[in-house]
Wavefront OBJ file of the C-alpha trace (Angstrom):
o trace
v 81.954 159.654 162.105
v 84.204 157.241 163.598
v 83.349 153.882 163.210
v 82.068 151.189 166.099
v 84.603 148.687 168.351
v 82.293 146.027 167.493
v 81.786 146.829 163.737
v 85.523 146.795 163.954
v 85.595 143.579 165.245
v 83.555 141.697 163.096
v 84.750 143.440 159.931
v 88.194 142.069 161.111
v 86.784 138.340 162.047
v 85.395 137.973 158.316
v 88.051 139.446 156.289
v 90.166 136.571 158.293
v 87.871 133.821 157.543
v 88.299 134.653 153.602
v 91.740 134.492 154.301
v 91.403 131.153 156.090
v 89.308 129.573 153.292
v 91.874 131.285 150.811
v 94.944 129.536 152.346
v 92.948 126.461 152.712
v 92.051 125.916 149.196
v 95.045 126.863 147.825
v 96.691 124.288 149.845
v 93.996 121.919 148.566
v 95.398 122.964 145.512
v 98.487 121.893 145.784
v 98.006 118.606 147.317
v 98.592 115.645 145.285
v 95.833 113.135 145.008
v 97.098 109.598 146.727
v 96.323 106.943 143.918
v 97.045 102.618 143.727
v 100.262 102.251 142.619
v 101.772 99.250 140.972
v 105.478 98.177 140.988
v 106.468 96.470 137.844
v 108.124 93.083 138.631
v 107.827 89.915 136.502
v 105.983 87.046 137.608
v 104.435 83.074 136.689
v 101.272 84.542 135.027
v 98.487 81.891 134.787
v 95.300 82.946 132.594
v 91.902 81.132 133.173
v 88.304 81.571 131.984
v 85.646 81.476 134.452
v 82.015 80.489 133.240
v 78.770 78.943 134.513
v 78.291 75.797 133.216
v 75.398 72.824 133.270
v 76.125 69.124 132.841
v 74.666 68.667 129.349
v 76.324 65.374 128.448
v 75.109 62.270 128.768
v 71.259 63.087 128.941
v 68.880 59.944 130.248
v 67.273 58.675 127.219
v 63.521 57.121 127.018
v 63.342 54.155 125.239
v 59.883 53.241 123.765
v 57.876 50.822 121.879
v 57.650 50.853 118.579
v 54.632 48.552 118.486
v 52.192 47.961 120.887
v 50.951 44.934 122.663
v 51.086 42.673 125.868
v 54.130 43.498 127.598
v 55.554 39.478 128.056
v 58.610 39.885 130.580
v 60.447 42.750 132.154
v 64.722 41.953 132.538
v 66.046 45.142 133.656
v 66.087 46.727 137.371
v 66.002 49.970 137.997
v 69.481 51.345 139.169
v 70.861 48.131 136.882
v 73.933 48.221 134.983
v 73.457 47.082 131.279
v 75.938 46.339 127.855
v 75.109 47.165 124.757
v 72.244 45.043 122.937
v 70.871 43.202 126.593
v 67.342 43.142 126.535
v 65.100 44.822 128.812
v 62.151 44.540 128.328
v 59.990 42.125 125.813
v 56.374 42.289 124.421
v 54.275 38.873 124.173
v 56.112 37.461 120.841
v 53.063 35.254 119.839
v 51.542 37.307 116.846
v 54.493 38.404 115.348
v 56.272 35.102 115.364
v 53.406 33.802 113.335
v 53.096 36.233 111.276
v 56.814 35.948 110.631
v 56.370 31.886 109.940
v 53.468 33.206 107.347
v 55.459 35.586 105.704
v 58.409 33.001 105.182
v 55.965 30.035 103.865
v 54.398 32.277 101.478
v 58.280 33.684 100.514
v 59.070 29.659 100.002
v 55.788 28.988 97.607
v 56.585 31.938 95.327
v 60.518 31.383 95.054
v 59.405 27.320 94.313
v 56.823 28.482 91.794
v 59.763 31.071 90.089
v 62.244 28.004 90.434
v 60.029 25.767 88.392
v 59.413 28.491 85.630
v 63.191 29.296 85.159
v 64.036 25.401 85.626
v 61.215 23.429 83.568
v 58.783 25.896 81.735
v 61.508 28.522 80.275
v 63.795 25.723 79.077
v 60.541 23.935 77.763
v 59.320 26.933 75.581
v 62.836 27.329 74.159
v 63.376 23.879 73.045
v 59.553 24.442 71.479
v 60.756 27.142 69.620
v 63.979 25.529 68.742
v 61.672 22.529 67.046
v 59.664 25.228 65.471
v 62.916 26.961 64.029
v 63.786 23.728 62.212
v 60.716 23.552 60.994
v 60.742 26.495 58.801
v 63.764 26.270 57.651
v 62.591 22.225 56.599
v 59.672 24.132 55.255
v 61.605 27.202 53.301
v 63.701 24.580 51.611
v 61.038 22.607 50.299
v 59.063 26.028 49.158
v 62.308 26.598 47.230
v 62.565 23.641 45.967
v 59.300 23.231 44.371
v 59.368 26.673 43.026
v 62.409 25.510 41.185
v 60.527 22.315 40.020
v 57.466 23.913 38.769
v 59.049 26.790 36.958
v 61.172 23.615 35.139
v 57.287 21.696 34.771
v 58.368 18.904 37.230
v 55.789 19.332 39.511
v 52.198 21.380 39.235
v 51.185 24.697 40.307
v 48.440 23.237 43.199
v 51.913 21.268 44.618
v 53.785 24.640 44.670
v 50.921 26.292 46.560
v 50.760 23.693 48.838
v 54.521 24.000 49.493
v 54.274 27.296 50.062
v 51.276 26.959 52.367
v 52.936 24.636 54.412
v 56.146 27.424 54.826
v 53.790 30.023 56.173
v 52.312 27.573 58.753
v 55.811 26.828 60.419
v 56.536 30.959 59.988
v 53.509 31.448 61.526
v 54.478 29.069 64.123
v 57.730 30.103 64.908
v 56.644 33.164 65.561
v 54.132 32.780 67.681
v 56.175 30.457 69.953
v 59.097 32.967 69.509
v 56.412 35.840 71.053
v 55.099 33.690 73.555
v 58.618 33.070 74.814
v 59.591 36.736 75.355
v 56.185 37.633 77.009
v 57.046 34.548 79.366
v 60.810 35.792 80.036
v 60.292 39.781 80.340
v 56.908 40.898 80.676
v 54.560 37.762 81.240
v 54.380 35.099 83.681
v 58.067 34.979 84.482
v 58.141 38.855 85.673
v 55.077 38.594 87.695
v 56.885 35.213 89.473
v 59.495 37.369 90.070
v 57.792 40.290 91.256
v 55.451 37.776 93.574
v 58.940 37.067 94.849
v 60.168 40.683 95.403
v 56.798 40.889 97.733
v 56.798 38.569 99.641
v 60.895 38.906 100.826
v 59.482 42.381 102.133
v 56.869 40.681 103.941
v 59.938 38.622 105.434
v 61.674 41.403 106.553
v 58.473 43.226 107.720
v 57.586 40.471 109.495
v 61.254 40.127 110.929
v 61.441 44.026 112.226
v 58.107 43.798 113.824
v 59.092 40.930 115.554
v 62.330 42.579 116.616
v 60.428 45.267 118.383
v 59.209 43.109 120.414
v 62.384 43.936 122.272
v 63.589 46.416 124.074
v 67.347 46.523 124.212
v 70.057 48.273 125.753
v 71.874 50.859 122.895
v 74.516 51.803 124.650
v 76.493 50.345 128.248
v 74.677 52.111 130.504
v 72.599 52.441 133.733
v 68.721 51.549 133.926
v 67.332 54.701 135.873
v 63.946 53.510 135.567
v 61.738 50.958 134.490
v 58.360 52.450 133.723
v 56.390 49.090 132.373
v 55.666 45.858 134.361
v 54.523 42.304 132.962
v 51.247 41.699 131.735
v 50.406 45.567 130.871
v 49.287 46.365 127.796
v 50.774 49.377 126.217
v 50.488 51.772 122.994
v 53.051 52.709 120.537
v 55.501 55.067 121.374
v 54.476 54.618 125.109
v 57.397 55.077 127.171
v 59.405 51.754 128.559
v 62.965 52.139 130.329
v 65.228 55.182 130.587
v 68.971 54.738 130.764
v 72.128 56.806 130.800
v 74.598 55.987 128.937
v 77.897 55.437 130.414
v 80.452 58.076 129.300
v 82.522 61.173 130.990
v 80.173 63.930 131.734
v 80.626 66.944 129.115
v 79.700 70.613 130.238
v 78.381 73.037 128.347
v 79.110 76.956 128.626
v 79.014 80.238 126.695
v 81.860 82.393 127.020
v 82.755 85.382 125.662
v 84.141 85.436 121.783
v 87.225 87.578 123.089
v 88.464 84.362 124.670
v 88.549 82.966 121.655
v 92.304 83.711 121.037
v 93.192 81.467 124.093
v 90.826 78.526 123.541
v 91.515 75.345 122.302
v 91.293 71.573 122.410
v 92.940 70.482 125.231
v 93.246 72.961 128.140
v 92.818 71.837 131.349
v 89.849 73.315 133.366
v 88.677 72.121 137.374
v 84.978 72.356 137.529
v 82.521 72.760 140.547
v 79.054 71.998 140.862
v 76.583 74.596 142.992
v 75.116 71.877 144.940
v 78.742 70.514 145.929
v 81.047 73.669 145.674
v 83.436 72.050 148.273
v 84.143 69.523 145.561
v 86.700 70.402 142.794
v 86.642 67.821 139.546
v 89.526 67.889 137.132
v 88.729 68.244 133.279
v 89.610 69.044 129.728
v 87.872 71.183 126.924
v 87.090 68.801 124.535
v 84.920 71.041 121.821
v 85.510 74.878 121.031
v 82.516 76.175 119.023
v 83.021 76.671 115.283
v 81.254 80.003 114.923
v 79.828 82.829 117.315
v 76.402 83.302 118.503
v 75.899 86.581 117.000
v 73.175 87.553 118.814
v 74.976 87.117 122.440
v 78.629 87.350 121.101
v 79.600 84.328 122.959
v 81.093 80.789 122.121
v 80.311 77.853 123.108
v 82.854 75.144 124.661
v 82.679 71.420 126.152
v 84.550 70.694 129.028
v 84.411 66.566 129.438
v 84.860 65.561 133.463
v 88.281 62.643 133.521
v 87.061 62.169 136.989
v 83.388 59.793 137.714
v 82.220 61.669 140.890
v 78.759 60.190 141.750
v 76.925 62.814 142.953
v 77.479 64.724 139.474
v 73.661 64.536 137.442
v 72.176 65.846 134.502
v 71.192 69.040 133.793
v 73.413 70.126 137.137
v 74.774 73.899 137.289
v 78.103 75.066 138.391
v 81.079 76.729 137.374
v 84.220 76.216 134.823
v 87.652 77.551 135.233
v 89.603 77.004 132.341
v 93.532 77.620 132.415
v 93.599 79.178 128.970
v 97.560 80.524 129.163
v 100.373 80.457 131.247
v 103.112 83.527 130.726
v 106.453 82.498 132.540
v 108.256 85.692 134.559
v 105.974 88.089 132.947
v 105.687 91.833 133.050
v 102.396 91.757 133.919
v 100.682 94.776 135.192
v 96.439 95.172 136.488
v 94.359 95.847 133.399
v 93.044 99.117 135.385
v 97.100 100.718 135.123
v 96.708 101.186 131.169
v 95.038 104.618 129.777
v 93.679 103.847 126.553
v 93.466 107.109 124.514
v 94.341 108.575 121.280
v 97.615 107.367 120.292
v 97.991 104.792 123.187
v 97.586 103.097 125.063
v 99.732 105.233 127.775
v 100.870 104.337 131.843
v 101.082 106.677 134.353
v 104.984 106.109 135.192
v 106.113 107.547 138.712
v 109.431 109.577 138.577
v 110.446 109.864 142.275
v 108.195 113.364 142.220
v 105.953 113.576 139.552
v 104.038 111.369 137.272
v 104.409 110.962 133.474
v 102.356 109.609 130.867
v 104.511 107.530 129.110
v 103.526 105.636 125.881
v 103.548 101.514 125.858
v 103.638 98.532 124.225
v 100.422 96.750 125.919
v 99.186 92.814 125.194
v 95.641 92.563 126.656
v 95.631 88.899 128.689
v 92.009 88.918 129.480
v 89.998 91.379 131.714
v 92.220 92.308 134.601
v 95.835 92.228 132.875
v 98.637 93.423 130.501
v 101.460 92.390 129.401
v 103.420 95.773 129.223
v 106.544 95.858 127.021
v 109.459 98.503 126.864
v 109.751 99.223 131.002
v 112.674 98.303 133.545
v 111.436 95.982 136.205
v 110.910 97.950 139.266
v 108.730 100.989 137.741
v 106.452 102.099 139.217
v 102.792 102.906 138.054
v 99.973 104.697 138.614
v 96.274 103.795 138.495
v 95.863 104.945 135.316
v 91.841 105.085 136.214
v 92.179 108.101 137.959
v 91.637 111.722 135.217
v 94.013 113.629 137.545
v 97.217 115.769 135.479
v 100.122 114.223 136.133
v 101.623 116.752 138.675
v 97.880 116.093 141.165
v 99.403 112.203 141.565
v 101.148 110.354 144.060
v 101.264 106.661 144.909
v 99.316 105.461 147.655
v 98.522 101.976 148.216
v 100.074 99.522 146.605
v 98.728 96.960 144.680
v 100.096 93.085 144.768
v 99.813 90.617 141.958
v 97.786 87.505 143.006
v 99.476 85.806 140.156
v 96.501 85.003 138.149
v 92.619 86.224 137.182
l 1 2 3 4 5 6 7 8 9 10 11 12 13 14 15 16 17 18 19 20 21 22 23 24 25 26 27 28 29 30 31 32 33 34 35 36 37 38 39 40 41 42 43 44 45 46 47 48 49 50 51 52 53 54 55 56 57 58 59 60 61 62 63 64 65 66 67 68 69 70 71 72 73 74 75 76 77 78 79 80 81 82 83 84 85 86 87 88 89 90 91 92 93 94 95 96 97 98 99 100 101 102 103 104 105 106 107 108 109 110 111 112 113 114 115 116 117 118 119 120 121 122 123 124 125 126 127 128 129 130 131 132 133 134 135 136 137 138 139 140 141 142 143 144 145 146 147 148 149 150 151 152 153 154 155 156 157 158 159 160 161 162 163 164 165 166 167 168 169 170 171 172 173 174 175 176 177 178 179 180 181 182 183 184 185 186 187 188 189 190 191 192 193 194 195 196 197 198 199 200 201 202 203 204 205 206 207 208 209 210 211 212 213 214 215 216 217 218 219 220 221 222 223 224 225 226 227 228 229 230 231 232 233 234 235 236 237 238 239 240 241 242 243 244 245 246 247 248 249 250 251 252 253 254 255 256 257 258 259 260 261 262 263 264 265 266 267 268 269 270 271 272 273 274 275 276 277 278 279 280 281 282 283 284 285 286 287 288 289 290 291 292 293 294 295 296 297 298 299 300 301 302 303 304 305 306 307 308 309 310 311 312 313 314 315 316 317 318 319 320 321 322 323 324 325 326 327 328 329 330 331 332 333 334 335 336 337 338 339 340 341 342 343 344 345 346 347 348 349 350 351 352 353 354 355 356 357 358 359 360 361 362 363 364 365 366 367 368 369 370 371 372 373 374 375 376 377 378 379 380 381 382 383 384 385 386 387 388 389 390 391 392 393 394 395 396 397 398 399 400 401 402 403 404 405 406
């Protein structure tokens, strides 16, 4: 049975659709994927870190009273510059001056009552015992004497005792005076003089501190921010009196991360700017690179001290750091994303006028976005190595410029 025109027709309008699609995708096929390309040429590479940062250095500092009492006279404005040791502010000085003149009368009586025992009684009890030393030996000669005499009849037994009697009388007092000395001169009267002594110098100095913090002073050159006591107020201990800022460069602090820790060091220069001034840029320095790594964040800490006073700069302020960690003079420095890292590379995708090849490389990281690539002639060109095409599916498309830094 022969077969329909418009069967015919349609049979013949799908059959060259297939072949449509069929010539379609294997053209698709054998396109080539356009790709960023990269031509290798040697350039002024400068390196830098960027991190947030917040002014951390020098914080305002409360001073406070370390006694309390009637405040007598306030000598510091706020906004005020100060030096070192000017006093601000001063408590009423009455009580502890007087205690202070007690402390140092009752000092004078004990060191005049110590003087007199080393000066009059201690040389009195030695010449005493002195006396009573020649004594018994007056007395142990005579003893001898008469025992010699009796035993040869010269004298009687009752003048022998007596002899001997009066011997053990001057031993007795010899010895007495001898103990009464060294109880005076170690452990009696002339220690406790001495220890009276001891006392009362740290009443002195008690007395001399307290009155000392009566005042307030400046610690450091500085700037009075604000004065938070007026005269005539009474006020606690530890109550709150003047804050100041010292004056010194401002010091940043920021956390970076611990692979940058091969570039920093004392030294670099860095231009920081703060969020609420971004217009602004303020030269600097890293002045501290952290000694160990926060191991829970795998970051380091650095310092970066301001050399320029800018006066809208505060406390606790946040902005941003850019260190220049390296500089790498005519370079062959390609974009981080042109290395393939794989087993037994890292590899670049190296155009060859009609195909790409994966050609094996001597790579330095230099941070995040670039390598220094070792071993190719200036000129090559590369592929974005980003891109999981074979080689013979690549072809360069746009190009990619350096900008000469990250």
């Amino acid at each position: 049975m022969p077969i329909p025109r418009s069967k015919k027709v349609r049979h013949l309008a799908v059959a060259a659709a297939v072949l449509l699609v069929a010539a379609f995708a294997a053209r698709a096929a054998l396109k080539k994927q356009a790709v960023d390309f990269y031509v290798l040429k040697p350039f002024d590479l400068s390196y830098t870190i960027l991190a947030n940062c917040t002014v951390d250095y020098p914080e305002p500092l409360d001073l406070s009273f370390l006694q309390g009492g009637i405040v007598g006279s306030v000598e510091a404005r706020d906004g005020e510059s100060v030096v070192r040791g000017r006093p601000l502010v001063r408590l009423d000085p009455f009580e502890a001056e007087r205690n202070l003149a007690i402390s140092t009368d009752g000092l004078k009586s004990a060191e005049d009552r110590l003087r007199n025992a080393r000066e009059e009684v201690l040389p009195n009890l030695r010449e005493k015992l002195n006396e009573y030393e020649l004594n018994l030996e007056q007395a142990e000669l005579n003893r001898k004497r008469y025992v010699q005499l009796l035993a040869a009849g010269g004298v009687s037994r009752a003048d022998a005792e007596k002899a001997d009697k009066a011997y053990q009388q001057a031993l007795s007092q010899r010895n007495q005076q001898k103990l009464e000395l060294e109880n005076f001169s170690r452990s009696g009267l002339l220690a406790d003089l001495e220890n009276q002594v001891s006392i009362a110098r740290a009443r002195v100095e008690l007395a001399r501190r307290n009155l000392a913090n009566t005042r307030i002073e400046a610690p450091f050159d500085g700037l009075v921010l604000k004065v938070h006591v007026q005269a005539g107020a009474k006020v606690a201990a530890s109550a709150r009196a003047v804050t100041v800022l010292e004056r010194a460069k401002w010091q940043l602090v920021l956390n970076v991360d611990q692979r940058e820790l091969p570039f920093l060091k004392l030294g670099l220069p860095a231009v920081a700017t703060m969020d609420a001034y971004p217009e602004e840029r303020i030269a600097g320095a890293v002045s501290f690179v952290c000694p160990e790594v926060d191991k829970a964040k795998n970051t380091c800490e650095l310092r970066v001290e301001l050399s320029e006073d800018k006066a809208f700069v505060k406390s606790g302020m946040a902005g941003r750091v850019e260190i220049t960690a390296a500089k790498f003079e005519r370079a062959p420095a390609v974009p981080a994303k042109f290395v393939k890292k794989g087993a037994g590379g890292p590899f670049v995708w190296v155009w060859k006028g009609r195909k790409a090849a994966l050609v094996k490389a001597a790579v330095r990281p230099v941070g995040e976005r670039w390598s220094l690539v070792d071993g190719l002639p200036e000129g090559a060109v590369l592929l974005d190595a980003e891109v999981g095409a074979r080689p013979g599916k690549l072809k360069p498309g746009r190009e990619v410029k350096p900008d000469g830094g990250t």
